[in-house]
VEXKEPA-671121 format. One record per residue (C-alpha): residue in one letter; x negated, y negated, z. Coordinates in nm, 4 decimals, decimal comma, padded with zeros to 6 digits. Layout:
N
<r:A; east:X; north:Y; up:Z> $
...
This chain:
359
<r:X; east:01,2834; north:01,6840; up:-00,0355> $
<r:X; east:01,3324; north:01,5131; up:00,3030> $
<r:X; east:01,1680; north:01,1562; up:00,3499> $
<r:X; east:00,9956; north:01,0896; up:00,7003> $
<r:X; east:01,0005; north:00,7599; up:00,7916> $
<r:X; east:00,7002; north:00,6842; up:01,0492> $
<r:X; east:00,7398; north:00,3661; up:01,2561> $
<r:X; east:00,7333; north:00,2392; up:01,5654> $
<r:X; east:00,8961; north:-00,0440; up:01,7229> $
<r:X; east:00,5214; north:-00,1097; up:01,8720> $
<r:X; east:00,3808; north:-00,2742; up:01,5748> $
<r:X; east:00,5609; north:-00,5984; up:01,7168> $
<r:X; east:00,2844; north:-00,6136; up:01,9779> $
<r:X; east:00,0342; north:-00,7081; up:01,7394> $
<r:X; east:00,0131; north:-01,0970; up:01,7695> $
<r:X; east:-00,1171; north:-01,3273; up:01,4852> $
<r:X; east:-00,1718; north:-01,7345; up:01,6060> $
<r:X; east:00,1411; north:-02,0042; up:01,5361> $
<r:X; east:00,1410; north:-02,0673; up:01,1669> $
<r:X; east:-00,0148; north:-01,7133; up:01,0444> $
<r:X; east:00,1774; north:-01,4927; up:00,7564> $
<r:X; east:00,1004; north:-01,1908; up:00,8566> $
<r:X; east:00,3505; north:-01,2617; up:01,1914> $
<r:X; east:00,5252; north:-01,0793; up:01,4437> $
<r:X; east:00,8970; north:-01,1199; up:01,2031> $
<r:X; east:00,7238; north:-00,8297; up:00,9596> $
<r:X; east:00,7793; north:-00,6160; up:01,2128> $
<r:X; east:01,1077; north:-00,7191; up:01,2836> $
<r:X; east:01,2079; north:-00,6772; up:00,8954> $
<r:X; east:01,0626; north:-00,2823; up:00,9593> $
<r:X; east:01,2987; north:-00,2508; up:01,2494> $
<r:X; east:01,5730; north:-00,3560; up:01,0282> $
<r:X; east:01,4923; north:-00,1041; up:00,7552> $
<r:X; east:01,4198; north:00,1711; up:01,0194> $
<r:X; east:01,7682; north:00,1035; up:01,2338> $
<r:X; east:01,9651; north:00,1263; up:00,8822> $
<r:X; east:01,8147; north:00,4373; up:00,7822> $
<r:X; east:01,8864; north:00,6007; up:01,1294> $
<r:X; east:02,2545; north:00,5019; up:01,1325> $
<r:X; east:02,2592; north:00,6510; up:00,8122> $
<r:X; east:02,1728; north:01,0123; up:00,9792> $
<r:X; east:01,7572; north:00,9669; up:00,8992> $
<r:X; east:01,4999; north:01,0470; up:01,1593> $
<r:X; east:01,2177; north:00,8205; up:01,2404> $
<r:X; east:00,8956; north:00,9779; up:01,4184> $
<r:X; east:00,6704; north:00,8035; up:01,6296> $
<r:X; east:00,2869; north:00,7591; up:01,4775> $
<r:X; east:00,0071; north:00,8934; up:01,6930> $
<r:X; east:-00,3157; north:00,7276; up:01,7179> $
<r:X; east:-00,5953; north:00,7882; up:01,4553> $
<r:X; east:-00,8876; north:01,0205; up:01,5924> $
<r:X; east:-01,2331; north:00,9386; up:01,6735> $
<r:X; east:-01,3502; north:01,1480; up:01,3634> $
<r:X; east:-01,0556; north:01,0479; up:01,1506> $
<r:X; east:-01,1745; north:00,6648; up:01,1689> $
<r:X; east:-01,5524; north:00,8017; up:01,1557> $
<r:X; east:-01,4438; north:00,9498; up:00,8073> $
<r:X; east:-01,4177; north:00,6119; up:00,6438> $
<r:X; east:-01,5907; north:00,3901; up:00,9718> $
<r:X; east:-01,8984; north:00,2892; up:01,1199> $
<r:X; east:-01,9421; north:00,4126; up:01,4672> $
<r:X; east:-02,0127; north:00,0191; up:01,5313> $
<r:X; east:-01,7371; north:-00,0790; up:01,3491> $
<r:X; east:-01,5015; north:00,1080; up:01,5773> $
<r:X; east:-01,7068; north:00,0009; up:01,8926> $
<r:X; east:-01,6322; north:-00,3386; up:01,8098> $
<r:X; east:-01,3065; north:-00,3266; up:01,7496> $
<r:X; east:-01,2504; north:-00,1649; up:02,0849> $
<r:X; east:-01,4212; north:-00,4202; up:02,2393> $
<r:X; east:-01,1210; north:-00,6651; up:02,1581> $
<r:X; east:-00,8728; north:-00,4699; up:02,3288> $
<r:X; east:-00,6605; north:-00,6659; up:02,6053> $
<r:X; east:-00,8103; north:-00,9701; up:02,4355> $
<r:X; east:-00,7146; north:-01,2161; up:02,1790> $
<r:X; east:-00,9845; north:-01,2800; up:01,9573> $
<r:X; east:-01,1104; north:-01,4317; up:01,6119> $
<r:X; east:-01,2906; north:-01,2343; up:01,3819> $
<r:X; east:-01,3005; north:-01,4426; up:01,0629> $
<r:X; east:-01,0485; north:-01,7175; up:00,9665> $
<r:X; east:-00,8209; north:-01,4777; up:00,8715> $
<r:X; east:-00,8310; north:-01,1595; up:01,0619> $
<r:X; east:-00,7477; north:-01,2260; up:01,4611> $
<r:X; east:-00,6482; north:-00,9800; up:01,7294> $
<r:X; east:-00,4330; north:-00,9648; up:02,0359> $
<r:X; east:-00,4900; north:-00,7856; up:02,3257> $
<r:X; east:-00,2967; north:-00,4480; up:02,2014> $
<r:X; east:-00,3941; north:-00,4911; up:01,8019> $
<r:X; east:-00,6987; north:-00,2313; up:01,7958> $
<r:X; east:-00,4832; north:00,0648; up:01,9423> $
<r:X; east:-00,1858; north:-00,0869; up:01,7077> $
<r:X; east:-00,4909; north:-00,0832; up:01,4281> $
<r:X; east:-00,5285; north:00,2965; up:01,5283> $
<r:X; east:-00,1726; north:00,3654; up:01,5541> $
<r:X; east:-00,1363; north:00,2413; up:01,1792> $
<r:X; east:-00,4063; north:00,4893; up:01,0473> $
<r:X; east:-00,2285; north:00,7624; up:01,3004> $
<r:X; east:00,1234; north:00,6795; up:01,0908> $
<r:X; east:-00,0769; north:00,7711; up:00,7171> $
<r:X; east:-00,2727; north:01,0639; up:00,8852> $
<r:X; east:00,0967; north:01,1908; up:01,0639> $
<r:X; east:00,2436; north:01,1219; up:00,6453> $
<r:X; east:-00,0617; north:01,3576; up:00,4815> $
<r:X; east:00,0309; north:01,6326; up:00,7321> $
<r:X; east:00,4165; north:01,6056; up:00,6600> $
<r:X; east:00,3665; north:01,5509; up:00,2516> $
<r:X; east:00,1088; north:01,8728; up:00,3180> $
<r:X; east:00,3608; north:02,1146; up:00,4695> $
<r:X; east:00,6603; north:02,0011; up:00,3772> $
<r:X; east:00,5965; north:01,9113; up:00,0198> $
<r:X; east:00,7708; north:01,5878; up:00,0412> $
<r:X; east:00,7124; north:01,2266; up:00,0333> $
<r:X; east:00,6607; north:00,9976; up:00,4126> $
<r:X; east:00,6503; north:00,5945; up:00,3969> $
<r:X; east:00,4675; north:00,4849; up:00,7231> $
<r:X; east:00,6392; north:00,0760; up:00,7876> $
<r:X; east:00,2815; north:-00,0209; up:00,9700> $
<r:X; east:00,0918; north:-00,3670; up:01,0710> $
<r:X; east:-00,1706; north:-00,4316; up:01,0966> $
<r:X; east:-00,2308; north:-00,3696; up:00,7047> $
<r:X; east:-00,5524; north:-00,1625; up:00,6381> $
<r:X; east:-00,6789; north:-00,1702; up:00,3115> $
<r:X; east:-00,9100; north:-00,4921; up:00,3326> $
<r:X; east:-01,1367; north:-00,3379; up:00,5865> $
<r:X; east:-01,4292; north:-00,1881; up:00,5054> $
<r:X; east:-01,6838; north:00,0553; up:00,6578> $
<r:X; east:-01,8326; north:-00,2250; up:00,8646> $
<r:X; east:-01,6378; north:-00,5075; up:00,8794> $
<r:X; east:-01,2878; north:-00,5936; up:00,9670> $
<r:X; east:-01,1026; north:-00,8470; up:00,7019> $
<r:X; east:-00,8063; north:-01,0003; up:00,5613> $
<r:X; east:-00,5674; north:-00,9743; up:00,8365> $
<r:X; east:-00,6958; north:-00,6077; up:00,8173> $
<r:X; east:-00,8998; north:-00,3858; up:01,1142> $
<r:X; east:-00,8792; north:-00,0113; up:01,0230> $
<r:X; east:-00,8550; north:00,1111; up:00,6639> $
<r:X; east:-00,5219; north:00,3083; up:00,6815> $
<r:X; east:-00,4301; north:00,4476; up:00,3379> $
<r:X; east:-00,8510; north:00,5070; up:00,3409> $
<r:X; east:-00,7965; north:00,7267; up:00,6408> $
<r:X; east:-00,5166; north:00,9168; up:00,5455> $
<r:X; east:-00,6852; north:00,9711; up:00,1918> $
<r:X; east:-01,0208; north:01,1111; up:00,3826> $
<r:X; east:-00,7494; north:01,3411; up:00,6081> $
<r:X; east:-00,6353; north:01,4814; up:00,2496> $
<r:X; east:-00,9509; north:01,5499; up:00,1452> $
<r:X; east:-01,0132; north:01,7390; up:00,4728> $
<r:X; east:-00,7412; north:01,9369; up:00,4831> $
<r:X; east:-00,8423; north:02,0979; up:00,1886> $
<r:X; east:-00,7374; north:01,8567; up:-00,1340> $
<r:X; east:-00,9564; north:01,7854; up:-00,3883> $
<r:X; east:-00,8044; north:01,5991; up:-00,5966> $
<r:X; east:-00,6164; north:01,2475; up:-00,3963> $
<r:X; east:-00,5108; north:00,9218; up:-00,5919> $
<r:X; east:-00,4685; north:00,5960; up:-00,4293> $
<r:X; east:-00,2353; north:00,3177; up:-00,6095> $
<r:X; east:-00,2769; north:00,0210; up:-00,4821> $
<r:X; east:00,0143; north:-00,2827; up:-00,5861> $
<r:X; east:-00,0350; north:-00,5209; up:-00,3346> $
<r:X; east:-00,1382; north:-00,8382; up:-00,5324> $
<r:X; east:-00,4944; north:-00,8716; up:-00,3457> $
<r:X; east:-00,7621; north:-00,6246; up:-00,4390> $
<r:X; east:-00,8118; north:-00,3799; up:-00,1896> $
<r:X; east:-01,1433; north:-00,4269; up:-00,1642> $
<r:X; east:-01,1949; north:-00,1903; up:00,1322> $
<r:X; east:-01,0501; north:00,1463; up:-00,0262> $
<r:X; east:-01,2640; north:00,0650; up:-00,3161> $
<r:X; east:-01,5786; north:00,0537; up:-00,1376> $
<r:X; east:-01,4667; north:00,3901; up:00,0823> $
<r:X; east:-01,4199; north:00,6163; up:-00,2418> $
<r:X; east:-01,6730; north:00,4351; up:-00,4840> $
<r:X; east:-01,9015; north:00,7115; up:-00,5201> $
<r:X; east:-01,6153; north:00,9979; up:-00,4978> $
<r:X; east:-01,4764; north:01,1792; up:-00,7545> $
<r:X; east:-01,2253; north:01,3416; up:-00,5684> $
<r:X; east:-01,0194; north:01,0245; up:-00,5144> $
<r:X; east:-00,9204; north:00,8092; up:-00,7753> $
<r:X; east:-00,8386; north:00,4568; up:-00,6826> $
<r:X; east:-00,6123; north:00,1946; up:-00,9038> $
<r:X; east:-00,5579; north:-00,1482; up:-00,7918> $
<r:X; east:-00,3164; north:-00,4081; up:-00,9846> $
<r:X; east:-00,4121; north:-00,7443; up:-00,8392> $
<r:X; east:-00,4476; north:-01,1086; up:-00,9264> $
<r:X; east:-00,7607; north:-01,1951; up:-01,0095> $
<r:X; east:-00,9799; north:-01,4329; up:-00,9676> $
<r:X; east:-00,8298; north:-01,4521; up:-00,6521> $
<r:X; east:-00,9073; north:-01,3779; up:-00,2659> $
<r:X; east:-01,1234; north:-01,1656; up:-00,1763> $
<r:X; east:-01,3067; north:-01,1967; up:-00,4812> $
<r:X; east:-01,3173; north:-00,8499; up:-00,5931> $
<r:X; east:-01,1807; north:-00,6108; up:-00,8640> $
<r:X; east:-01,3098; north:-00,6871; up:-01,1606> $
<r:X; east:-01,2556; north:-00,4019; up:-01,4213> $
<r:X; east:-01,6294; north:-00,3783; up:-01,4711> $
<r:X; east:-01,6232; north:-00,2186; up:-01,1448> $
<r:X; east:-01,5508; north:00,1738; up:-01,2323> $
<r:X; east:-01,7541; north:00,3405; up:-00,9487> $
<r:X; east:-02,1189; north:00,4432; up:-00,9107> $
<r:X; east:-02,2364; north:00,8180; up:-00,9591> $
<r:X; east:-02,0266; north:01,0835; up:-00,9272> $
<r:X; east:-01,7437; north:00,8233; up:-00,8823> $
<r:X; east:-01,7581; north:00,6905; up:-01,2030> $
<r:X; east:-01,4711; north:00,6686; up:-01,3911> $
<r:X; east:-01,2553; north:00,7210; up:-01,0851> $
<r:X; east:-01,2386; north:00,3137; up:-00,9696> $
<r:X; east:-01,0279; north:00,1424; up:-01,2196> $
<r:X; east:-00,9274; north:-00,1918; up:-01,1446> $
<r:X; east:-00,6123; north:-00,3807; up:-01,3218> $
<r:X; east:-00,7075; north:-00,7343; up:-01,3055> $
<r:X; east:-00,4051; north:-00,9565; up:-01,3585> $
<r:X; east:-00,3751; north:-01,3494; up:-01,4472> $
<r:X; east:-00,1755; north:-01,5335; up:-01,2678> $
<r:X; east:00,1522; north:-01,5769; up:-01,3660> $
<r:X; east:00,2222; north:-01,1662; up:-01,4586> $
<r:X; east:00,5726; north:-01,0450; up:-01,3653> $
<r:X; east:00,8103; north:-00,7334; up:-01,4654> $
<r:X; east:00,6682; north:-00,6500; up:-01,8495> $
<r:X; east:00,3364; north:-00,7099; up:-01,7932> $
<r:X; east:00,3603; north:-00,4433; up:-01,4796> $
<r:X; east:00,5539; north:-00,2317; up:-01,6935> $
<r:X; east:00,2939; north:-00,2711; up:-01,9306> $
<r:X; east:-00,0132; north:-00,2043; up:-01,7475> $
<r:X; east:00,1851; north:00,0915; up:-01,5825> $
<r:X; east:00,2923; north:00,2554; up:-01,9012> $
<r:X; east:-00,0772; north:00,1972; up:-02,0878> $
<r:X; east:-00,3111; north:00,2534; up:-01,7445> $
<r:X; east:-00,1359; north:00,3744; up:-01,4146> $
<r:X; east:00,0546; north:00,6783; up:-01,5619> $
<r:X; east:-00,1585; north:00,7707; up:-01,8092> $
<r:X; east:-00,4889; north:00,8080; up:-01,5834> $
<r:X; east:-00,2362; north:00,9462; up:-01,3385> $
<r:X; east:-00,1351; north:01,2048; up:-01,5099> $
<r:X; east:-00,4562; north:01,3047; up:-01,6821> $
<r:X; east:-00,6008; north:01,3089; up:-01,3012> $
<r:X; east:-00,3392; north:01,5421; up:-01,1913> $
<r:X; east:-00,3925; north:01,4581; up:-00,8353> $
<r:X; east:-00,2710; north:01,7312; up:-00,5770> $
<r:X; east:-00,1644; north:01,4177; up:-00,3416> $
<r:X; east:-00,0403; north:01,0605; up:-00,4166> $
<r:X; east:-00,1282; north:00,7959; up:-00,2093> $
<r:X; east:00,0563; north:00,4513; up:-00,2028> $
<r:X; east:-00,0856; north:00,0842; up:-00,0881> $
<r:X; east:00,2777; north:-00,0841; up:-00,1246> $
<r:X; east:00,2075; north:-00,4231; up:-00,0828> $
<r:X; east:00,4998; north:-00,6684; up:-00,1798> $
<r:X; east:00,3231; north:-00,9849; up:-00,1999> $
<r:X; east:00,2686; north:-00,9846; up:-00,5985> $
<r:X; east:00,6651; north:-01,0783; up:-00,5570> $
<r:X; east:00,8005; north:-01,3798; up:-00,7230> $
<r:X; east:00,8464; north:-01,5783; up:-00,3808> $
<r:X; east:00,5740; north:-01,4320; up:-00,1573> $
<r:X; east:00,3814; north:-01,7794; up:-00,0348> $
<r:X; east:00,0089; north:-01,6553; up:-00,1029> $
<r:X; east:00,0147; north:-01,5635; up:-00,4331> $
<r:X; east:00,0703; north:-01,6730; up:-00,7577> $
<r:X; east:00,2961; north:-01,3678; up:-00,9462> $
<r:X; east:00,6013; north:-01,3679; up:-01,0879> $
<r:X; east:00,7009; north:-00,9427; up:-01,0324> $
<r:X; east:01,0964; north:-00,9301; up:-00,9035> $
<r:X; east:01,2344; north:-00,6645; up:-00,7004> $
<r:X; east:01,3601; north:-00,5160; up:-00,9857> $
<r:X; east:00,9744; north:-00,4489; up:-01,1016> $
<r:X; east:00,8377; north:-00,3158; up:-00,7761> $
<r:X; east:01,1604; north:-00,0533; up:-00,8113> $
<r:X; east:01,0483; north:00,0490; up:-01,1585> $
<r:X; east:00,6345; north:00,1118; up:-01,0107> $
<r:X; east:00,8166; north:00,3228; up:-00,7170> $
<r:X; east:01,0087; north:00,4729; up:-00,9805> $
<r:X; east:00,7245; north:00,5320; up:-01,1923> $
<r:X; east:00,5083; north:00,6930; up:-00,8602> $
<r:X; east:00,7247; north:00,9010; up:-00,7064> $
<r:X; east:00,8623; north:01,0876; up:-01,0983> $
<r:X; east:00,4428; north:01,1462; up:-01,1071> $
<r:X; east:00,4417; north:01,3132; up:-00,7792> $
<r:X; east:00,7627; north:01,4816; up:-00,8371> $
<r:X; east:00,6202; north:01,6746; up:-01,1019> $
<r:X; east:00,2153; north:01,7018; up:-01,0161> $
<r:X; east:00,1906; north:01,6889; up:-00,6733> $
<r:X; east:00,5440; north:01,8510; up:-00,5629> $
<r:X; east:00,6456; north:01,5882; up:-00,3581> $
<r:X; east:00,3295; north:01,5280; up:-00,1990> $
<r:X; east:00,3510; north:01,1580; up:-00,2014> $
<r:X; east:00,2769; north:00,9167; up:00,1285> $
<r:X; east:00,3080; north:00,5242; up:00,1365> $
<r:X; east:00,2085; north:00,2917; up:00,3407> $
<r:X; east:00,2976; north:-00,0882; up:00,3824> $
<r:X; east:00,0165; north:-00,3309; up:00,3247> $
<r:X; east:00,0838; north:-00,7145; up:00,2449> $
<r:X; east:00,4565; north:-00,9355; up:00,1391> $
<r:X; east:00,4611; north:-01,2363; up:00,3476> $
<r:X; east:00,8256; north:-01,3210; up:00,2797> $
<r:X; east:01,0484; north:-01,1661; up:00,4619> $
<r:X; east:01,3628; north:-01,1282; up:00,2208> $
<r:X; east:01,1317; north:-00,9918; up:-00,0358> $
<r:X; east:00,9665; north:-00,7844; up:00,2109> $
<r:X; east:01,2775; north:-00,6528; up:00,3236> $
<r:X; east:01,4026; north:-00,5543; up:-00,0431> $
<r:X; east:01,0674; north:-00,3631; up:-00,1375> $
<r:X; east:01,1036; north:-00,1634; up:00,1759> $
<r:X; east:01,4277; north:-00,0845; up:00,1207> $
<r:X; east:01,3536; north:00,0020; up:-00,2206> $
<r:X; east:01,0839; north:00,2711; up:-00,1595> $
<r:X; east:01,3087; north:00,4093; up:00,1009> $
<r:X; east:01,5635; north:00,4684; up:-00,1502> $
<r:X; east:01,3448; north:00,5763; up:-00,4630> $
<r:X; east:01,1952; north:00,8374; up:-00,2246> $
<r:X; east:01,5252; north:00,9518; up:-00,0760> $
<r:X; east:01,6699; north:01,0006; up:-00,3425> $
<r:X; east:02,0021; north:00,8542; up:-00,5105> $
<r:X; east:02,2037; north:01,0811; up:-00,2628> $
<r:X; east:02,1283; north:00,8343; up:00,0033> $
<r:X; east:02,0723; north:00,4352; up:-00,1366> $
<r:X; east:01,9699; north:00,2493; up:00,1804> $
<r:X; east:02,2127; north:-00,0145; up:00,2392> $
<r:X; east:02,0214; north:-00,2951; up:00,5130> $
<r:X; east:02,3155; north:-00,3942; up:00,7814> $
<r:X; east:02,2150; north:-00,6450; up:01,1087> $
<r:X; east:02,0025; north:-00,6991; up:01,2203> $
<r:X; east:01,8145; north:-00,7382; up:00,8502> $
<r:X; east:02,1108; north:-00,9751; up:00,7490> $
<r:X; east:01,9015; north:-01,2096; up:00,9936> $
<r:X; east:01,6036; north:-01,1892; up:00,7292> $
<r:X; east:01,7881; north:-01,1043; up:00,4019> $
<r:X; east:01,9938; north:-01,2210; up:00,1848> $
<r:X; east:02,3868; north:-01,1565; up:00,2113> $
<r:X; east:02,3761; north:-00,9105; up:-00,0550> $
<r:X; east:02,2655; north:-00,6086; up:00,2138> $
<r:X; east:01,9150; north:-00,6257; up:-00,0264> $
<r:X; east:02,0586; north:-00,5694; up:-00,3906> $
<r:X; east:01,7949; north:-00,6227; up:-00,7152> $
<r:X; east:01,7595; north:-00,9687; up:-00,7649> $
<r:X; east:01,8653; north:-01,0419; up:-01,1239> $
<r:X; east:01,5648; north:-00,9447; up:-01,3963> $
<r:X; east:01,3449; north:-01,2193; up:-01,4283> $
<r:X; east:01,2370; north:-01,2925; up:-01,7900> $
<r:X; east:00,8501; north:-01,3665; up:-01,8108> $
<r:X; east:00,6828; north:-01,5248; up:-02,1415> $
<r:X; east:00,5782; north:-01,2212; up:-02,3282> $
<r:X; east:00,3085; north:-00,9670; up:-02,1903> $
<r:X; east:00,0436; north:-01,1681; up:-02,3407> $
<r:X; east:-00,1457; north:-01,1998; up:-01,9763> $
<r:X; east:-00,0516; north:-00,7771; up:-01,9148> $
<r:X; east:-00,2188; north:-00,7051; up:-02,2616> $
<r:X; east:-00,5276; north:-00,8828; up:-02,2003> $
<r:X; east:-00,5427; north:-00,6516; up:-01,8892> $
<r:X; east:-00,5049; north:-00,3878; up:-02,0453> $
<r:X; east:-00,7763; north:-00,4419; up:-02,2682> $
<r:X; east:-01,0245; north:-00,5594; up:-02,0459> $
<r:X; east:-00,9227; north:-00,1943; up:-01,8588> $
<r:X; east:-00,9522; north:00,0328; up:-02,1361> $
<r:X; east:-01,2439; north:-00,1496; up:-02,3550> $
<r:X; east:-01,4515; north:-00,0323; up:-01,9472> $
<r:X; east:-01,2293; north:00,3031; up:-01,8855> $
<r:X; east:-01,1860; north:00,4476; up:-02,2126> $
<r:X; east:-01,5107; north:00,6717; up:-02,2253> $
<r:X; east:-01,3412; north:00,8382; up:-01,8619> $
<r:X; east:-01,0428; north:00,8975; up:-01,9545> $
<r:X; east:-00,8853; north:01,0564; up:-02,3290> $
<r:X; east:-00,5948; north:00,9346; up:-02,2211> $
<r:X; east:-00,6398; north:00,5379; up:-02,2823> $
């Protein structure tokens, strides 16, 4: 099954103020991941913009008015979450890149990883937030569900809740949304009490995690939550947030997850929609603020969905931003126990268990 790679050397434009993580080197680290896997005989397409009624799916008209409004400026809108004068068509480019995915993973039956910034999955209907202007992944789910799917899951890894996605599908039962983050933690969100309202009950199930969790309490919550729900769901298309800041040496977090781990998740996510969703399986990039771990998660999902007939091997200019290795695992990093991954796996299934047989 052929991987598409959607990217664009574009998403460089997008400008964050002296001092900011989410900075203009992400998109430099994409580059390096996108020039490596065209020497090695890949194709990268261009995103298109998001349409009007694509970003209406999951938007407020005013939402979208304002964040035209910004365009050719530079401009605050909350401590976080700043634009430059090309960011809101580089916003809409971004939710282009997931739409672009849903239509290969639809006819092609196989899996597309858009390499996009700004992320998406922070902003909600009204309000742009957390580095975040257009919901992406929310956008490409909502282009799923009109092109006929019933049936879309969302899996969301990044270690912040993605608050926005939640929000978008919180009342739908046709999407079923899973989040792993660190909680308490920014933006205050995700508590496993929240399961959805109505008709969307059942299908929000958040994995909050302590501080602290790395590779077996992951593999934990993955083995006793994510896969299980997963597979009971049977979704017709997968949908991946892949955030890589729950890494051990991402600056804004507090987890202890190794390369190693985020390989076993992709691992994990693409055997599920392998065999339920043939093939049908999109990601998009999200958070991972430093770039050597960046770089290794990226290079990671581009070989877990390629396939072992073609490990992506990161040359210069990534040697600029990785380490020497040309992005091998890290060693395995030994946390104590899974005492913090079995707590959240309680706290999931004592609030999910009357949903799903499977827990």
């Amino acid at each position: 099954m052929p991987l598409q790679l959607i990217a664009s050397e574009r998403f460089a434009d997008h400008l964050t103020p002296p001092g900011h993580v989410e900075r203009v080197e992400r998109a430099h680290v994409f580059d390096a991941v996108t020039t490596a896997w065209r020497k090695q005989g890949g194709a990268i397409v261009e995103p298109r913009p998001a349409t009007r009624d694509e970003l209406l799916a999951v938007h407020s008209a005013e939402h979208i008015a304002a964040m035209e409004s910004t365009a050719g400026r530079a401009v605050m809108l909350d401590p976080d979450t700043f634009t430059s004068p090309e960011s809101e068509e580089l916003a809409r480019l971004a939710a282009g890149a997931v739409c672009l995915g849903v239509e290969h993973a639809l006819t092609e039956r196989a899996p597309a990883f858009a390499l996009v910034r700004p992320p998406g999955h922070h902003a909600e209907h009204d309000r742009p937030m957390g580095f975040c202007l257009y919901n992406s992944v929310a956008v490409g789910a909502e282009a799923a569900l009109a092109r006929g799917l019933s049936r879309v899951a969302i899996v969301d890894f990044d270690v912040h809740h993605g608050n926005g996605t939640q929000w978008a599908f919180y009342e739908d039962p046709r999407v079923l949304f899973i989040s792993t983050h660190q909680y308490p933690f920014w933006p205050g969100t995700g508590a496993a009490e929240d399961a959805g309202q109505g008709d969307g009950e059942g299908f929000n199930i958040n994995v909050p995690m302590a501080a602290g969790c790395g590779d077996e309490d992951y593999g934990l919550v993955f083995d006793e939550i994510v896969m299980p729900v997963l597979k009971q769901f049977a979704p017709e298309m997968l949908l991946v947030s892949a955030g890589f800041d729950a890494h051990e040496r991402d600056p804004l977090a507090s987890m202890k997850v190794t390369t190693s781990g985020f390989r076993r998740m992709l691992d994990d996510l693409w055997s599920l929609a392998s065999a339920t969703c043939e093939g049908r399986l999109v990601a998009v990039t999200e958070g991972g603020y430093d770039l050597q771990a960046l770089g290794q998660g990226l290079e990671q999902t581009v070989a877990v969905l390629s396939g072992p007939a073609r490990p992506l091997r990161l040359a210069a200019p990534a040697a600029h931003y990785l380490d020497a290795s040309g992005g091998a695992l890290d060693a395995p990093h030994s946390t104590p126990g899974t005492m913090r991954g079995r707590a959240a796996v309680n706290a999931v299934k004592a609030v999910q268990r009357p949903f799903w047989s499977t827990l």
